[in-house]
Residue, then its C-alpha position, 0 to 999 in steps of 0.5 A: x828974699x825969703x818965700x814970705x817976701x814973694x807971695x802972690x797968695x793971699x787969705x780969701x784968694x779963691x782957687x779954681x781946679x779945672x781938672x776936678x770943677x773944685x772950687x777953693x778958698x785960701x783961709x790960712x799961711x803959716x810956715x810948716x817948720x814953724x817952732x820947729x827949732x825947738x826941738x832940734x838937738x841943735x837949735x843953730x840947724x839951718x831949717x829952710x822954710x816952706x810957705x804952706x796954705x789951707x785951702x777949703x775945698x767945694x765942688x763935685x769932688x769934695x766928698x773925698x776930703x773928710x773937712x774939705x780942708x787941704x794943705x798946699x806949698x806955695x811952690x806947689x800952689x805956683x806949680x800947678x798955676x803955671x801948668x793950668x791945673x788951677x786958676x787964681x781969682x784975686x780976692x780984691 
């Protein structure tokens, strides 16, 4: 099963930060390797692919970001569910 297969994110997924009252909106999924291979001395390398999302940021603390744009791994994003620094809405 690749990282693809086991996403429980989703675009427009919104994300609330209980440590900073931000709210965030999933807006992009991409893999940060992505053409990589390209540029590698050996296109056979083995590059493991991480899941990243943009999420848009608003809230009280948002001034620190310049867009409001900030990019997260999947695994980090799961992370910081499962220790309650953030709670998933489900866009359905």
């Amino acid at each position: 099963m690749t990282t693809r297969d086991k996403s429980q994110f989703s675009i427009g997924d919104i994300v609330y930060d209980h440590l900073n009252k931000d709210v965030g909106v999933l807006i992009r999924k991409y893999l940060l390797f992505e053409g990589i291979r390209s540029l590698l001395d050996d296109p056979k390398e083995e590059i493991e692919d991480i899941m990243v999302w943009d999420i848009f940021w608003t809230g009280p603390n948002t001034w620190l970001f310049d867009s409001g744009v900030q990019t997260y791994t999947e695994d980090g994003l799961r992370i910081l569910l499962e220790a309650g620094a953030l709670e998933l809405y489900k866009n359905t």
